[in-house]
C-alpha positions in Angstrom: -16.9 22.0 28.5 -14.3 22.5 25.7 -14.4 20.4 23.4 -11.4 19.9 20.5 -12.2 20.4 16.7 -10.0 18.6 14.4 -9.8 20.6 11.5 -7.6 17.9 9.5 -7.9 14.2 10.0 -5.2 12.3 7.9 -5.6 8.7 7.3 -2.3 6.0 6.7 -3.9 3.0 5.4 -0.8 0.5 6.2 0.0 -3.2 6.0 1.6 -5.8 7.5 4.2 -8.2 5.4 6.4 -11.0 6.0 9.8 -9.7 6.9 11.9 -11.9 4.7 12.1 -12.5 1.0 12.5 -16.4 1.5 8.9 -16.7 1.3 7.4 -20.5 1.3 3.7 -21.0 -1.0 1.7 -24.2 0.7 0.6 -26.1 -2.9 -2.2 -26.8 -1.3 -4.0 -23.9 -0.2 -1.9 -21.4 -2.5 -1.5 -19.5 0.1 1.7 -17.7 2.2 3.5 -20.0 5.3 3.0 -17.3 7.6 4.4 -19.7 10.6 7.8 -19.0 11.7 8.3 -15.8 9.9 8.2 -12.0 11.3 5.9 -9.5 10.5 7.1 -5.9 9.6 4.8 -3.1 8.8 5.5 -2.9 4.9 8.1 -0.9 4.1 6.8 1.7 2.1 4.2 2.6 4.5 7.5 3.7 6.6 7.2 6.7 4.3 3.2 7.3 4.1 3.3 7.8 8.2 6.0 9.7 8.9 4.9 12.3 5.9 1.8 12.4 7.6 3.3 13.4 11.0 5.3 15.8 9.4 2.3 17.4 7.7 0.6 17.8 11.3 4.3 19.3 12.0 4.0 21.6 9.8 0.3 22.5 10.3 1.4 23.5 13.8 -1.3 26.0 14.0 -4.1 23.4 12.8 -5.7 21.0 15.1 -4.2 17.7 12.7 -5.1 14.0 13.7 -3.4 11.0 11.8 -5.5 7.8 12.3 -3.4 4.9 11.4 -5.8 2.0 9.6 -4.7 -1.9 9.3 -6.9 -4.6 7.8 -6.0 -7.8 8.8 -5.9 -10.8 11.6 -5.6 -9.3 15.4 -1.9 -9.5 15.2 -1.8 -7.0 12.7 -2.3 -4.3 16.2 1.6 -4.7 16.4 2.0 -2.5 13.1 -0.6 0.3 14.2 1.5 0.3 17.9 4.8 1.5 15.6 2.7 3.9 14.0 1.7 5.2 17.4 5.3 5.6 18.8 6.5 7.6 15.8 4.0 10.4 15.9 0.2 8.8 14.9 -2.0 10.0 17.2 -5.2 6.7 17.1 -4.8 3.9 15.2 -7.8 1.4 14.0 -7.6 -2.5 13.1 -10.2 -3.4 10.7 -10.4 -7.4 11.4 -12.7 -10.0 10.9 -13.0 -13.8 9.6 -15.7 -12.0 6.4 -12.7 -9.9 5.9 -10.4 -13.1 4.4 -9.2 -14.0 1.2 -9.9 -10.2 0.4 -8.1 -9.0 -3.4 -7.1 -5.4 -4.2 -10.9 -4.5 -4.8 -12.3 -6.2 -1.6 -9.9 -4.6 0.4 -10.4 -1.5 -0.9 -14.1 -1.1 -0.5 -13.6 -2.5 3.7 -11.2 0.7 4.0 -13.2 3.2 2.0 -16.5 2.0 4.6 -14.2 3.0 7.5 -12.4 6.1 6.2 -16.6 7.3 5.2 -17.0 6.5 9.3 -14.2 9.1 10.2 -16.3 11.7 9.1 -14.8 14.1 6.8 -11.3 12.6 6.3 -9.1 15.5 4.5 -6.3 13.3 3.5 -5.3 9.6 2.4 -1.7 8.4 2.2 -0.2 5.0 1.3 2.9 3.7 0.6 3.2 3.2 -3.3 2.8 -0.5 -3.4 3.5 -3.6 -0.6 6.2 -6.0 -0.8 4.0 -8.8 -1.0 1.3 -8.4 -3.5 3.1 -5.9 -5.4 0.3 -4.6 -7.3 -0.3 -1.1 -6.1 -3.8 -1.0 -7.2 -5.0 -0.5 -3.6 -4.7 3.7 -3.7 -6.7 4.3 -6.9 -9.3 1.7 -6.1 -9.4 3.5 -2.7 -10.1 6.3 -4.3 -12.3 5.3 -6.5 -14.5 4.0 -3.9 -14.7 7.5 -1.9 -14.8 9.6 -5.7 -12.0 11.6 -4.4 -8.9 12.5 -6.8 -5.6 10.0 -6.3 -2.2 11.2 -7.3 0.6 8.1 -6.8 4.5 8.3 -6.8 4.3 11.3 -4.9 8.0 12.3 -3.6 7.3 15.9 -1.9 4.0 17.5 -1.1 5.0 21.7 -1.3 1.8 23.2 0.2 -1.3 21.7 2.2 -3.9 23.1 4.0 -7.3 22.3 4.7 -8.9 23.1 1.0 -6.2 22.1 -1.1 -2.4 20.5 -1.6 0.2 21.1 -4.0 2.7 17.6 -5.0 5.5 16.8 -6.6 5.1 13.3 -8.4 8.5 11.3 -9.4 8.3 9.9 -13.1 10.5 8.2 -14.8 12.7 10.6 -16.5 10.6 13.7 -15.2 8.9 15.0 -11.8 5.5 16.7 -12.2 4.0 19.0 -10.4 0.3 19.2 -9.2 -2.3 21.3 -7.2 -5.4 19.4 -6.2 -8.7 20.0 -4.0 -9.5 18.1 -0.9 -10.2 15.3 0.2 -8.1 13.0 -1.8 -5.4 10.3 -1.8 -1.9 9.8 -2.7 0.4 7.3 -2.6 4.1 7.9 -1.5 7.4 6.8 -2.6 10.6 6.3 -0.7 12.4 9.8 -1.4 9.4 11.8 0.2 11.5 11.4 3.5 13.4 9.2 6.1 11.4 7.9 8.5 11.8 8.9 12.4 13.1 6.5 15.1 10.2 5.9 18.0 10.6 8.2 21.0 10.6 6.7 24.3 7.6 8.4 24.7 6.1 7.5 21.3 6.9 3.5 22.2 5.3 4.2 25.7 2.3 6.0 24.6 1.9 3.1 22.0 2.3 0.2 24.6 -0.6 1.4 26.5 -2.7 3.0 23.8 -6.3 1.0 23.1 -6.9 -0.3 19.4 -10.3 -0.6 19.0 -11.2 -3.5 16.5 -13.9 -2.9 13.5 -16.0 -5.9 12.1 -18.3 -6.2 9.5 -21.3 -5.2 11.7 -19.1 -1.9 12.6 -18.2 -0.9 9.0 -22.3 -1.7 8.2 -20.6 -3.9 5.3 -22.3 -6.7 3.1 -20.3 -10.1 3.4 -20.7 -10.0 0.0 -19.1 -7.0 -0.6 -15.9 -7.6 1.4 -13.3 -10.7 2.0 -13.0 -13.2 -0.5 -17.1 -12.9 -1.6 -16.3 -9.7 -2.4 -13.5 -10.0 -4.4 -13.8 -9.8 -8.6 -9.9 -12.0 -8.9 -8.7 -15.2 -6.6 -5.5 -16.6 -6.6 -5.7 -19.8 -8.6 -2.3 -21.1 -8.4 1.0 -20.1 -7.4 4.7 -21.4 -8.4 7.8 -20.7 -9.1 8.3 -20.6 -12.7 11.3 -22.6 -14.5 13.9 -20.9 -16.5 15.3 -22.6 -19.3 18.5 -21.8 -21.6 18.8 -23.0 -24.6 22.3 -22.2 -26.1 23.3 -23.0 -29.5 27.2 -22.2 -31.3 26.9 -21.1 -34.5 30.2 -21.6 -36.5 31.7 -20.5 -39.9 32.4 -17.9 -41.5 30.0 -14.1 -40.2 28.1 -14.4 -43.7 27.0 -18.1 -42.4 26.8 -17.4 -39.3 24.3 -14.4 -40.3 22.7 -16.7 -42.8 22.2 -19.6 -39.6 21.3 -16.9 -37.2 18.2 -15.4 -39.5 16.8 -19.7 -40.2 16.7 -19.5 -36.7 15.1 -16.7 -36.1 12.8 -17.3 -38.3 11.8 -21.0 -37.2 11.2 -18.9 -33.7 8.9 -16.3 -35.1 11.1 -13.7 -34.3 11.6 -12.6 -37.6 9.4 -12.8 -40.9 11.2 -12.0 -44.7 13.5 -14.5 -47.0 
């Protein structure tokens, strides 16, 4: 019987976000009012899939597999069933009531215990941060976790193949250029690529495509290790924080008004000297 060797398995680790920025905080849990609001897969990991189905484009003579990977609650499926109509070929939601109230860390270490379960996973990509936690701390840690190299901000990758990848990473005021061994993670910003519209046979393949669902007992996790038992920060308290002006005229003549402006400057702690 023939059987098919992947040579390259590519993992998008994605997440799905409110789709609005009118977001509402209940003060007593401290927590997102998910209820009447839409879901989107998070914006930036628009970019991390569809560079990963252009890689397995490009590797045209490789056998390439991009396995999309969700945590969150069973609705999160809807995100991995986008992926699946613009190109990924499986997709895998990691969900389960141990995985809740995970931070950055906790979250990190669930998807690292899944990516070690692929078995020899060549390739991580994630969008460069999500619209609602804004931290991008989860590639690193991710990283981290698996002792694999991360490069982030990455805008164009020149050369991939099994063994090794060669990036182009947007600074600031500069881009860099890097070669780096395999496995290992990057995360990807917007100007990598546009992503692709679904196919009708993407969206078709998607709607009948099965998801299979990874727990705790799956991922061989300790509850302590994952969700919010697992987690080294909590969110305490959320708010919106009050902006205040306080405006004052100074008048007379620009010695006095230089003279006023250094007092009070000074009463601020702004400035120090006679």
């Amino acid at each position: 019987m023939y059987r098919q060797v992947i040579q390259i398995k590519i993992a998008v680790c994605m997440k799905q976000v409110p789709g609005t920025m009118e977001i509402k905080i209940d003060p007593e849990t401290n927590t997102l009012i998910r209820e009447g609001i839409e879901n989107i897969i998070n914006p930036f990991d628009s970019y991390a899939i569809e560079e990963a189905v252009r890689i397995k484009e490009r590797l045209a003579d490789e056998e390439v597999e991009v396995i999309a990977i969700t945590m969150g609650p069973p609705q999160s499926a809807d995100i991995l069933r986008e992926s699946i109509s613009v190109g990924a070929d499986s997709a895998i939601l990691l969900s389960d009531r141990a995985f809740a109230g995970a931070d950055t860390w906790a979250t990190s270490t669930t998807i690292a215990k899944a990516i070690n379960k692929l078995e020899d996973c060549r390739l991580i990509i994630l969008g460069k941060q999500t619209v609602d936690g804004d931290t991008g701390q989860v590639g690193p840690e991710l990283a981290q976790r698996l002792n694999i190299p991360f490069i982030g901000y990455v805008s164009s990758i020149l050369e991939i193949n099994r063994s090794k990848m060669k990036i182009k990473r947007l600074m600031e005021d500069r881009y860099e250029t890097f070669e780096i061994n395999l496995p290992a993670a990057i995360s990807v910003v917007k100007d990598i690529n546009i992503p692709r519209v679904p196919s009708l046979r993407g969206k078709m393949k998607a709607k009948t495509i099965e998801i299979p669902v990874w727990d705790a007992k799956k991922l061989e996790a300790d509850e302590n290790e994952v969700g919010l038992a697992g987690s080294y920060t909590r969110v305490v308290k959320i708010f919106t924080p009050q902006i205040k002006h306080d405006t004052r005229m100074i008048e007379g003549t620009a010695d006095e008004q230089v003279e006023e402006l250094h007092k009070i400057l000074k009463e601020l702690n702004l400035v120090s000297g006679s």
